[in-house]
N, C-alpha and C positions, 0 to 999 in steps of 0.2 A: 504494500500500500504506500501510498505517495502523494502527496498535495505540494506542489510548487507553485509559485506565482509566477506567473510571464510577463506584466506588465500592467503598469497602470499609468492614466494618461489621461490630459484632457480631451475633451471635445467641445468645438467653436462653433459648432455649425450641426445643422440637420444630418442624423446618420446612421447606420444600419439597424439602430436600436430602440431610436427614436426622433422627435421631431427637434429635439428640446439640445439647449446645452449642459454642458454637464461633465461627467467623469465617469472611464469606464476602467474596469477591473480584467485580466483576462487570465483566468489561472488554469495551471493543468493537477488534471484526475488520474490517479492511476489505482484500481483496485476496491475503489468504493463507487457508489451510486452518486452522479452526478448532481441528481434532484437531493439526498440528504446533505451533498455540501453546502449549494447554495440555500437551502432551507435554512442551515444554522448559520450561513455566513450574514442572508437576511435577516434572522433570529437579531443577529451583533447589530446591523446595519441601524435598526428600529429600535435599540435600546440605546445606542451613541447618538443617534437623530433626536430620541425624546431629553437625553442628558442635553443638548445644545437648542431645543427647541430647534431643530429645521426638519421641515414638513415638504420634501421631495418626492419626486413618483420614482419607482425605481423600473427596472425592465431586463430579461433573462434571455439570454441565446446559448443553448448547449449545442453542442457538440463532439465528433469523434474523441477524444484524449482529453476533453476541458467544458470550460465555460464562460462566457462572459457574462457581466452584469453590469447595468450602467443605474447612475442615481442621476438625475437631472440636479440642475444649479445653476444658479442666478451668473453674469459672465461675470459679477465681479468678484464669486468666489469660489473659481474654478480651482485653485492649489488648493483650498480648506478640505473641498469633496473631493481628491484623491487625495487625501493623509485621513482624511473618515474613512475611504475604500480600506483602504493601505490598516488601520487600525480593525477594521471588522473582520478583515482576513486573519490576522495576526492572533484573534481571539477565537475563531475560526480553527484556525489551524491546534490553538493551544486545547482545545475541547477534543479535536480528532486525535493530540497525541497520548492523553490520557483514556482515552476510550478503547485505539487499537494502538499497534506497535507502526505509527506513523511516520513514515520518513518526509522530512522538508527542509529546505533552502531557509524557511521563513521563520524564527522564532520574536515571540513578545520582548520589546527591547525597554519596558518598562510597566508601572502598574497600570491599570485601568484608569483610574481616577486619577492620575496627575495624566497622564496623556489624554485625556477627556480638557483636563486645565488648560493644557498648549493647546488643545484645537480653540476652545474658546479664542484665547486672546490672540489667536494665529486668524480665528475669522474676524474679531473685532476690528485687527489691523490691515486687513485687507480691505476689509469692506468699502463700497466706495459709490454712496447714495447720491454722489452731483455723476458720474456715469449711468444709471440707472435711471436717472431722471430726462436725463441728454437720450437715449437710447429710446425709453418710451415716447418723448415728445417727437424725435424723428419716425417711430413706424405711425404715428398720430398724423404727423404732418405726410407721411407717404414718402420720408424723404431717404436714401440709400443710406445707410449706416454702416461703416467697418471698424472694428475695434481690435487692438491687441496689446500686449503689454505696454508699451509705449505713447503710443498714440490713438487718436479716435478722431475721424474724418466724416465728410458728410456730402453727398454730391458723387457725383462721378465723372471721369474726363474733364471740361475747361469748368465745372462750374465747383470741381472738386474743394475743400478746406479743409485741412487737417492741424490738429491740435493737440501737444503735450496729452497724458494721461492726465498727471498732476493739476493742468489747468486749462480745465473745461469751461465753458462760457453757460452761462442761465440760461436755459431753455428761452426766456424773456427776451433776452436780447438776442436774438439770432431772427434774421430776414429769414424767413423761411422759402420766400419765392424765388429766391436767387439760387435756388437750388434745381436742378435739372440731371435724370437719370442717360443712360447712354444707353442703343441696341449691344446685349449681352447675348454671346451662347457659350455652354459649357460642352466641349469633346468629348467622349470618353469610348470605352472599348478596348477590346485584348489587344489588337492590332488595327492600325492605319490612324490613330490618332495625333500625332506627329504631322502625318503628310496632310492629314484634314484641316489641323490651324493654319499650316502655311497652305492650304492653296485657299482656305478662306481669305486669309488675310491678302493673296494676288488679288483675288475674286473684289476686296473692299477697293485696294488700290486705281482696280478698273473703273470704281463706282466714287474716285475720287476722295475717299474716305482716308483720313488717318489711321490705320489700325494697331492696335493693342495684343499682344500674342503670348500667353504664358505657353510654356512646354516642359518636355522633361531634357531637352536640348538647353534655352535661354527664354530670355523674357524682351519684348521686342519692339518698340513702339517703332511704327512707321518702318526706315532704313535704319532708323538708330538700335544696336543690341545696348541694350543695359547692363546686362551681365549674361555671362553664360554656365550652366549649373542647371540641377534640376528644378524648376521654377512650379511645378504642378499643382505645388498645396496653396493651402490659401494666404500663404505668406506671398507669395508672386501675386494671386488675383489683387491682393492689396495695396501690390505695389503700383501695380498696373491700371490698377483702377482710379487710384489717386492722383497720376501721373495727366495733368495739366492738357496733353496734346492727345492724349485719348479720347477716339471719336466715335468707335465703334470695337468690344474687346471679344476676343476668340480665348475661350479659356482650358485648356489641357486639363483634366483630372484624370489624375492617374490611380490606381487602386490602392496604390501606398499613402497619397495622402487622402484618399475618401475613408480608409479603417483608421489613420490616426487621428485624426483631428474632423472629418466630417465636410459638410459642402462647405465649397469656402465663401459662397452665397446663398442668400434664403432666396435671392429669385432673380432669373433668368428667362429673356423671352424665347429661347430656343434652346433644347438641349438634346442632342446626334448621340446614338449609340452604334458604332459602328460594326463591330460584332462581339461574342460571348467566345471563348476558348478557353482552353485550359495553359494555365501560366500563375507560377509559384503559388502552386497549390502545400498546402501545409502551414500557412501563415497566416494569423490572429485568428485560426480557429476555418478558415476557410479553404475546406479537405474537397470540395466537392465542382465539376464546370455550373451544375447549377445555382451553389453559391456563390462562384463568380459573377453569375447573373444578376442576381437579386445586391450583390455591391455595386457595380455599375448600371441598373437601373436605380442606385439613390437617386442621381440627378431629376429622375423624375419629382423626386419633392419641391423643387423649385421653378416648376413648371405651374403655372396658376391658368386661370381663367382667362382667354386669348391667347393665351402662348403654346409653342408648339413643338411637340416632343415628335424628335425626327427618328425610326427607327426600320432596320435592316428586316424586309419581310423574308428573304431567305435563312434568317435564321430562326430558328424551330423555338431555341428556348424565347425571343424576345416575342413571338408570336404569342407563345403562352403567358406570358405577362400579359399583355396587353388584355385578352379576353379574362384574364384572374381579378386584374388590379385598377389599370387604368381607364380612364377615360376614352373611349375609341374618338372621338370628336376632337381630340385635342392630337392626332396622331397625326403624323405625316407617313408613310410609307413608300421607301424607295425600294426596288428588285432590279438585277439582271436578265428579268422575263417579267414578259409583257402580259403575260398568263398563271402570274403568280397569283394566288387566292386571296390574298388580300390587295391584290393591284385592282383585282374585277372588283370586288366587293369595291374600296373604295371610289372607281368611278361611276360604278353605279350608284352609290351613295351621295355623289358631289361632295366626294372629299380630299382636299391635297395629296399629290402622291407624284414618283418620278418613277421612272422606269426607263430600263432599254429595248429599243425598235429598231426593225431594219436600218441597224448602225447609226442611230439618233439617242441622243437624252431626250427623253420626254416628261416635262412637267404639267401635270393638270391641276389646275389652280382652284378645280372645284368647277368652275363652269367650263373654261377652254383650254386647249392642250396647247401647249408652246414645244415647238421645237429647240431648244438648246445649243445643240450642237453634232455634231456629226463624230461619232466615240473614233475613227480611225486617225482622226484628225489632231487629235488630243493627244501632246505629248508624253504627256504621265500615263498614256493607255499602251504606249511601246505598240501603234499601230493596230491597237485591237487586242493586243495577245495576253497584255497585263490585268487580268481579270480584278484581280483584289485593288487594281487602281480605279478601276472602271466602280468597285463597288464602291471609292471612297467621296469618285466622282458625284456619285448619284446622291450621295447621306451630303455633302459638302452642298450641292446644287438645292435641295431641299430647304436646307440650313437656313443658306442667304436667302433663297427669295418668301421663307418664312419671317426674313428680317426686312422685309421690303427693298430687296437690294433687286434692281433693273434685271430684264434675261438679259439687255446687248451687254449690262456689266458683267452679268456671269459668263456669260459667250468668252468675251474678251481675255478673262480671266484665266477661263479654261486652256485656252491656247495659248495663253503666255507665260503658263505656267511647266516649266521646264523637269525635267526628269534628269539634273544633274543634281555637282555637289554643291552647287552656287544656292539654287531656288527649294531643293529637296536632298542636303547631306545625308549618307547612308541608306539611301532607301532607292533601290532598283534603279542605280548611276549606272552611266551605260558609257562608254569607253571606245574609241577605237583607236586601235594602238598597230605597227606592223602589220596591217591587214584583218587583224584577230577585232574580233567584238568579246569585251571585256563588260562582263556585269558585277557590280560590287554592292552586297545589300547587308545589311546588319541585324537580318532577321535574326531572331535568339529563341524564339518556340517551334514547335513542330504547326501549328496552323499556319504561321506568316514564312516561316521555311516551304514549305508543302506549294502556300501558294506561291511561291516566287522559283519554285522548279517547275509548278505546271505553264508558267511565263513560258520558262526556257525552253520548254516541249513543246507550246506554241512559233514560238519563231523557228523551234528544231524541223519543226512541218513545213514552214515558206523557206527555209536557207538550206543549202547543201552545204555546211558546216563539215570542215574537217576534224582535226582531231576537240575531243570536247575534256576539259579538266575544272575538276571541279574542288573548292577546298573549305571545308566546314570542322567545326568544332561543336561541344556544348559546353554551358553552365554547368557546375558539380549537382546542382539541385534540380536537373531534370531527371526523372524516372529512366531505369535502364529501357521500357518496351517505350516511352516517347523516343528516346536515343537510337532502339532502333527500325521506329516506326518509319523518323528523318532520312535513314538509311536506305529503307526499301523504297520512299519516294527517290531518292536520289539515283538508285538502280535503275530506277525507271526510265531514265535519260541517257542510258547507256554509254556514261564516260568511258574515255580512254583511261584517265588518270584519277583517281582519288588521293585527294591531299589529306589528313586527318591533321588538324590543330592542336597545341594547347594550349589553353586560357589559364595561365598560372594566375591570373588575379582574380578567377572566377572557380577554384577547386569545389571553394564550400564544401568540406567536408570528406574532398574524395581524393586519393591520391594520385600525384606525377602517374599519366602515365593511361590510369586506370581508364578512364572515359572511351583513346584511342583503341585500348585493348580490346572493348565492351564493339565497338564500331569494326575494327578490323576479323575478331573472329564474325560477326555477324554477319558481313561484307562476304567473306570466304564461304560460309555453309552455303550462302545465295547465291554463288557461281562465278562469283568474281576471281580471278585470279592475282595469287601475291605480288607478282611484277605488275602488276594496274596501280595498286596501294602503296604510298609513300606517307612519312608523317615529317612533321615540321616543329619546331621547339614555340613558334606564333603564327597569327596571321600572318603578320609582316613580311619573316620567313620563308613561309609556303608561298606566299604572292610571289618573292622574290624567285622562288625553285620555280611556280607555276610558267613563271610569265619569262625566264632566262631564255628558254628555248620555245617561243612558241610564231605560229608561221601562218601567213594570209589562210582565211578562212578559218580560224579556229576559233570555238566559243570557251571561254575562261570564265566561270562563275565563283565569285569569290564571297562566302558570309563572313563576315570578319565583324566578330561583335567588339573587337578589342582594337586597338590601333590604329584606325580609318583616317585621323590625319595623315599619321607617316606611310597607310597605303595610297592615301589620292596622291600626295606629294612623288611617289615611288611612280606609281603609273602616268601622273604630268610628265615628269623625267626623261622617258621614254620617246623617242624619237621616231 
């Protein structure tokens, strides 16, 4: 038996567990019943809640190996309510080891009653009622609010003000009118969210807009980067949002910062889910692709009344939400088929929706169908063949003209939006070098992998391609059958060459060595031959071995989740 704690942490925003802010708990079970921990960990939670007088909702999600628990909390005393988590576990834990022969991480590092004492005067000192006053008069007034340890702002884009924590202005004195929201959407998805900010934000440029771009790459106003680093959570939409020249913001969320801290806005007039896959499954309790679902469809809580949640009818599980959960009225639905069951439904219903037709985007606005664009035409479609571009097109197309952004803006947009490393780094760069056509993508899952080899079997069908080499790696924390799921798609393209990587910065867990092993016997039982198979110490590396000897008409596909500066640099080079 075994009770560990995993983490405790705030939450800023709307999120898996509930609407509210707050503080979540997320500990691990091993050898007892999940419902008798949380029962006594509640037990603590409700007798430390009545010592302090705070009257919280709390809320439970179990799962495989644990459980999470959140207690809601006012924002301005979000440290108090995890050191209350942090204390109901602790006494928790101290009940479970006098009961069974409990093993934990966690023991009580003082009495009840004087730790009861420090929470007191830990909430007194926090507390901070001219915040609370400034936050309700802003949702009163309707006016955008961001708040965080520092500072607390009001507006968004040019009408933005932000101000000290420490000094807040009187509800009283603040012009209220002078305040103005900005067209917002939230990204999100296993894959394609990246290329979906940036080719919204071509898509704004066309429509003459300033745009706004958080990601997991950099945070972006206009041509200007601000920084670069993973900007996803809601410390970037903050930044971003405050940020003076923001006229219209594309917001990246990524799964890491939607479990730790929650949305990073209460509302948004469009929010894209581009698809559900499996990707670092095992983390904050989330074992399952359909839990992935249900984390990336949060952004749906920010989606209110007119606004419109744009989502992938080809995907099975978002389809099932939608008829579980959501509002079908408030749905946009884009497909790669023009015969998909919810494309029909939808126009017979006169309701938003995009699709692909006889090599056209077609958007129906509810009454008439606008022709788009022409998908062979579209550089990020790699001529038709890049299918998962084609889907990011259609969720990105939806987006904007949910946002009222012009079709000739998004036309424009679409074709000017390029499939290198200038407009789209890392993501299906295409190269021609010595004759050879060179593809370099940074796929790191077996979904966004898979799709970016059936690319390559597409062009493999219009080109007489000579020899074809391929060079891939994984993360330590993908599954050995994902590891060699990636492998049998990649057979399928019938390289000459298989390069096998290693990602020393990415073992997690696994040792030098091990992954290629896992990859080259799997390769071998499948008919490949050991003179085909070479391994390389990186990307880098193997690019360098890949591309040393290679000759007009050859295809070089390279995933390279590690390195991709010193491989664009390495392939510029080349003469």
């Amino acid at each position: 038996m075994r009770l560990d704690l995993d983490e405790v942490r705030r939450l800023t925003g709307p999120n898996l567990l509930s609407n509210h802010t707050g503080a979540i708990i997320d500990v691990l079970i091993e050898g007892i019943s999940g419902q008798e921990v949380i029962d006594c960990l509640q037990g603590h939670l409700q007798a430390i809640q009545h010592q302090l007088e705070w009257h919280e909702k709390t809320f439970v999600r179990y799962y495989d190996g644990g459980a999470s628990l959140s207690m809601s909390a006012p924002i301005d005393l979000l440290y108090s309510a995890c050191d209350i988590l942090e204390l109901a576990w602790e006494c928790c834990v101290l009940d479970f080891s006098k009961l069974y022969a409990v093993q934990s991480d966690t023991l009580p590092s003082a009495n009840f009653a004087s730790r009861v004492d420090e929470l007191r005067t830990a909430i007194v000192e926090e507390r901070n009622p001219a915040l609370i006053a400034f936050v309700q008069a802003a949702e009163n007034n309707k006016v955008r609010c961001l708040v965080d340890d520092d500072e607390v702002s009001l507006g968004a884009g040019v009408s933005a003000q932000t101000w000290p924590i420490d000094a807040i202005p009187a509800p009283s004195t603040i012009d209220w009118q002078q305040f103005s929201d900005i067209p917002l959407a939230l990204i999100t998805g296993t894959n394609g969210k990246s290329t979906s900010v940036r080719l919204a934000a071509q898509i704004a440029k066309a429509a003459n807009l300033n745009s706004g771009v958080t990601s997991t790459d950099f945070i972006k106003v206009g041509d200007d980067i601000i920084d670069e680093g993973d900007y996803s959570g809601p410390g970037g939409a903050r930044m971003l949002l405050r940020d003076n020249r923001t006229e219209i913001a594309f917001l990246e969320v990524a799964r890491g910062g939607l479990l730790r801290r929650g949305l990073p806005v209460y509302h948004a007039n469009a929010a894209l889910v581009t698809n559900v896959a499996s990707d670092h499954l095992g983390q904050y309790g989330i074992n399952t692709v359909d839990d992935i679902a249900h984390v990336k469809l949060m952004v749906s809580k920010a989606i209110h009344q007119g606004d419109t949640l744009v989502l992938n009818a080809d995907d099975s599980r978002l389809v099932k939400f939608v008829h579980s959960n959501a509002n079908p009225d408030s749905v946009c639905w884009f497909s790669k088929y023009a015969d998909n069951q919810q494309i029909v439904e939808a126009l017979a219903a006169s309701c938003p929706c995009v699709y692909a037709k006889d090599n056209q985007i077609i958007y129906f606005d509810g009454k008439i169908s606008h022709a788009i664009a022409q998908i062979d035409r579209i550089p990020m479609t790699v001529n038709g063949t890049a299918l998962h571009n084609l889907e990011n097109a259609l969720g990105v197309v939806g987006q904007c003209k949910s946002m009222g952004i012009s079709s000739k803006a998004v036309t424009q947009g679409l074709f000017d939006f390029e499939s290198n490393a200038s407009d789209n780094p890392g993501r299906t760069n295409i190269y021609k070098r010595k004759g050879a056509t060179i593809i370099v993508d940074f796929a790191h899952n077996p979904h966004s992998m898979q799709a970016v080899i059936k690319m390559s079997s597409g062009l493999k069908q219009k080109n007489d391609y000579g020899e074809i080499k391929v060079l891939f790696g994984h993360a330590g924390d993908r599954s050995n059958e994902d590891i060699k799921r990636v492998a049998d798609a990649i057979v399928t393209l019938q390289p000459n060459t298989y390069i096998l990587t290693e990602l020393e910065k990415y073992l997690r867990g696994r040792e030098p060595g091990e992954i290629s092993d896992i990859v080259e016997h799997h390769l071998l039982a499948s008919g490949v031959q050991a003179s085909q198979i070479q391994r390389a110490s990186s990307p880098l590396a193997g690019t360098q071995t890949a591309l040393k000897e290679v000759n007009e008409g050859d295809l070089v596909l390279l995933f390279a989740l590690t390195e991709r500066e010193e491989i664009r640099a390495f392939i510029e080079s080349i003469k």
